[in-house]
N, C-alpha and C positions, 0 to 999 in steps of 0.2 A: 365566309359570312362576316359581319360584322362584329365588334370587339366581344358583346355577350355573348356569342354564337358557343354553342357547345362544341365539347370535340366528338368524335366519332361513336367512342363505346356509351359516351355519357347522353349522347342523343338516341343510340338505340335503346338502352338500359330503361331510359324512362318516358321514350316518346313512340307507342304503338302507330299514330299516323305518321311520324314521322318515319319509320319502317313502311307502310304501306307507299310512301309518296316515294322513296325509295326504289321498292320493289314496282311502282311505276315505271319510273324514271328511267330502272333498268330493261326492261318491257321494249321500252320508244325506243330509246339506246338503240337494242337490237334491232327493231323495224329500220333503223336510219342505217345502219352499217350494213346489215345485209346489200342491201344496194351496188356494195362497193365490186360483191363478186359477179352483180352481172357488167358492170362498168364498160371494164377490161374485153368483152363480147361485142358490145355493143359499137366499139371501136378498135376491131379488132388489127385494121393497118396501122394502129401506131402502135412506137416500141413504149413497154413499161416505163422505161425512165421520164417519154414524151410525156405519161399519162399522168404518173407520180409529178411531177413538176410542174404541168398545169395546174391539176389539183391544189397544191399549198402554194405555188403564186396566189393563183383565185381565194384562197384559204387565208393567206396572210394578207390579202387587197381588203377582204372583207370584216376580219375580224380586225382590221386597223380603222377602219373608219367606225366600227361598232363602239371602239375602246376608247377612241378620239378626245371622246368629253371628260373622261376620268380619268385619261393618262399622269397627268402629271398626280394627283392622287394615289396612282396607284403604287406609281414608280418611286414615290416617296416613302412606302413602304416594303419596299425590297430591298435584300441585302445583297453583296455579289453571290451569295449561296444561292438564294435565290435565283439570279442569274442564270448559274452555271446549271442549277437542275433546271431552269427551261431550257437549256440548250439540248441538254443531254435526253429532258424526255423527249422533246422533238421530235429527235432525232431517232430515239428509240421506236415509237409509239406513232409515228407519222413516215418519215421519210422511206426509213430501212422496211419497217413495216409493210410498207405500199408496193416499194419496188418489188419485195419477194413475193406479195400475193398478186400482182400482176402478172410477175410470169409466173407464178403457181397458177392461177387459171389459164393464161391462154397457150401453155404448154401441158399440164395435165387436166385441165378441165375443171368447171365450176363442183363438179359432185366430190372427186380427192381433194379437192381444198379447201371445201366447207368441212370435210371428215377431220382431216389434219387440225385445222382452226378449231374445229369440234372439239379439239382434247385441252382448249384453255380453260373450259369450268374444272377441268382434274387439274389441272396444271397450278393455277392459280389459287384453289382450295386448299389447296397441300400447301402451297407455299404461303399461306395467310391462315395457317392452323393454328400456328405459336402466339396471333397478333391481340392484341387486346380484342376483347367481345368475341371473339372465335370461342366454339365448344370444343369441346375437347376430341383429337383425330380420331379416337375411338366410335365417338357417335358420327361423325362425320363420312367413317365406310362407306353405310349402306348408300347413303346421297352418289357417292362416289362409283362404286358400285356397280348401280344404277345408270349413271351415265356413261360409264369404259363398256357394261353390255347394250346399249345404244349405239355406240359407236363404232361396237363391234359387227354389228347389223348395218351398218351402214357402209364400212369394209368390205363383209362379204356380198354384200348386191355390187357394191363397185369394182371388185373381182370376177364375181360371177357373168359382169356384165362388161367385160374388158374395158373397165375404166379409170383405172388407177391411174393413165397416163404414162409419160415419160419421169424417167429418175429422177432427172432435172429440175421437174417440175412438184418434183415429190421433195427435192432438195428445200428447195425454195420455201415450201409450204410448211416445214420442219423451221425454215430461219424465220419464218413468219411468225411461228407459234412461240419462239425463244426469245424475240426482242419485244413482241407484244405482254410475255408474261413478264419480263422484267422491268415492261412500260408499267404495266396493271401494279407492280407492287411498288414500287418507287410512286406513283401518282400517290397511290393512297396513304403512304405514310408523309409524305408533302402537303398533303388535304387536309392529314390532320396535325401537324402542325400549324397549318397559317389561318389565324383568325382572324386577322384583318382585311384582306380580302377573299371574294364568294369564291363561292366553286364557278359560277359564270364567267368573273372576270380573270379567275385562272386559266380557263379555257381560252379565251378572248386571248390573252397574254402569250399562250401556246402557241396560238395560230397567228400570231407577229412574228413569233420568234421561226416559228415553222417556215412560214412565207421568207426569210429572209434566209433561211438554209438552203431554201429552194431555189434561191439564185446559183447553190451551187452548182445544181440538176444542168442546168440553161446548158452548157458547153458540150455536154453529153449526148443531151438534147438534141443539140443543133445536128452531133455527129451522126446522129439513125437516122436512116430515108426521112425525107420531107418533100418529097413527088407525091403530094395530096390533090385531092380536085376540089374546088371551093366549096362541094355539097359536103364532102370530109370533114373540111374543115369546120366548116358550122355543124357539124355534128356533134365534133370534136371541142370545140369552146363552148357550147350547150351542156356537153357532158360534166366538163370537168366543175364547170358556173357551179348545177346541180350538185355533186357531188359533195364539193367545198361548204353550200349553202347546209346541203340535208346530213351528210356523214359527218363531215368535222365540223361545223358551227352546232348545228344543233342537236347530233348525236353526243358529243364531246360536251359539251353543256349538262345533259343528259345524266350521262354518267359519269364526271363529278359531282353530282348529287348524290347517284345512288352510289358513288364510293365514299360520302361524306356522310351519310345517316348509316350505314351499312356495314359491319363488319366485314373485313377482306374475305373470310372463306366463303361468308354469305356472298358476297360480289361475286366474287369469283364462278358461282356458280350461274347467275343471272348472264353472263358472256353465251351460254348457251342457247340466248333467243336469238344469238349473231348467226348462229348453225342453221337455225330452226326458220327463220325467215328467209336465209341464204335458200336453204332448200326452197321454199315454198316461190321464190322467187325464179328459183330452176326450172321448177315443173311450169310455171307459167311461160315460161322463155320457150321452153322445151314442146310446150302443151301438151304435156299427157299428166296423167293421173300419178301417182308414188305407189312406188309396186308394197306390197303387202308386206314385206322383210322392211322396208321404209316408214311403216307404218307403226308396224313396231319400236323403231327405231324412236319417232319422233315420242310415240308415248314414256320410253323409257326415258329418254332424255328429260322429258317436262317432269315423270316421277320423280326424276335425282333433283332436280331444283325443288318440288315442293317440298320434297323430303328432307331436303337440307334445311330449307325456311323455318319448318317448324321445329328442328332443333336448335336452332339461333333463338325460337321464339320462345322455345321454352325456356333454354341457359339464359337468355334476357331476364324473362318472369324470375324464373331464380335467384 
């Protein structure tokens, strides 16, 4: 935000819409990222690294010309700290991230990797309990709770229904959830230091910095099959465009916002509409219906976020 801008606890503490636009923010977030795990399906002849590297080229092409007019502005107000933590989230929350959930779907499948991803609202709660505007981990349980028995429902149908996948893939899905949770709290305490510039143009800045990481992908790249048929390949530049456009410009947008009005455990738990649209995005792909253990599943999960919200809402009021 701009130099008056509040910082995180001081905008939830005393701005009830600005929590709701928040808990927006975090909402579309999810809608935009879910996307990512049918991505990887949709093209399934390329390798991960092809995909991930289209991606943040397209990512960093895009949000270079978005930043164009306030470049030098902005870069006027960055330190090399600054710097070095875009590099580092990048890399975290973009690159490594991508690679692992690509082959986390297309070796164990969209339904284990939305489960595994599924454990960032726990992941991320826990580890933004200590944080300023956080309530205290005691009231925090039941939220929590709430969504490990969700997810545990969502385990046993993907057992039940041999689809846990390969180890591999189950590896992968595990590195996903580890550099994403350490993207998720490094972001937000980044967030809230920098008042001079938005969570927009943070984002914006990411997706430079990302884009130019992603020149490293290229050699990799080049190394996995490239015996594509031209209908492939327009497939394939179509996908990643979209991907770039809706997951990392404006999901990434997104949620720096609701990590900048939002205390982290409350964030933390909002990652869970990434689960919950993933799925919903499955069954469409899939076309059938969510079996009844799934059902369940999705309710408990939504309980653990509302549950958390309103004890954030209440430790706020207090």
């Amino acid at each position: 935000m701009m130099a008056g801008a509040q910082s995180t606890t001081n905008s939830f503490n005393t701005s009830v819409p600005g929590m709701a636009s928040g808990l927006m923010a975090g909402v579309a977030a999810g809608a935009m990222w879910g996307l990512v795990f049918i991505a990887p399906r949709l093209a399934p002849d390329f390798a991960p690294v092809q995909l991930s590297a289209g991606r943040y080229l397209a990512y960093g092409i895009v949000a270079a010309i978005l930043v164009a007019p306030s470049w030098r502005r902005l870069t006027a107000r960055l330190t090399g700290r600054e710097w070095w933590a875009l590099l580092w989230l990048s890399f975290l929350g973009n690159i490594l991230y991508y690679v692992f959930l690509a082959n986390a779907v297309q070796r164990g499948g969209v339904a284990m990797t939305s489960l595994v991803i599924g454990l960032l609202p726990v992941a991320v709660t826990l580890a933004g309990s200590r944080h300023a505007g956080a309530a205290p981990l005691r009231r925090l349980l039941p939220s929590v709770a709430l969504s490990v028995a969700g997810l545990a429902c969502v385990a046993w149908q993907s057992l039940s229904a041999g689809g846990m996948g390969s180890m591999t893939g189950l590896l992968c899905a595990v590195g996903a959830l580890v550099s994403w949770t350490a993207y998720a709290v490094q972001n937000s305490r980044w967030l809230a230091r920098l008042h001079s510039v938005s969570a927009g143009d943070w984002s914006l800045l990411t997706g430079v910095v990302t884009g130019a990481e992603a020149l490293l992908l290229v050699p990799a790249s080049l190394a996995a099959p490239m015996a594509h048929t031209a209908q492939q390949w327009c497939v394939f530049i179509g996908l990643v465009a979209s991907v770039a456009v809706l997951c990392s410009v404006a999901g990434n947008a997104l949620w720096n916002h609701a990590s900048r009005v939002l205390p982290l455990a409350l964030t933390g738990q909002m990652i869970v509409f990434e689960t919950l649209f993933a799925m919903l995005y499955g069954y469409l792909w899939e076309q059938r219906w969510p079996a009844t253990l799934e059902c369940v599943a999705l309710a408990l999960l939504l309980a653990g976020v509302v549950s958390c919200a309103r004890v954030h809402r209440g430790h706020g009021a207090a």
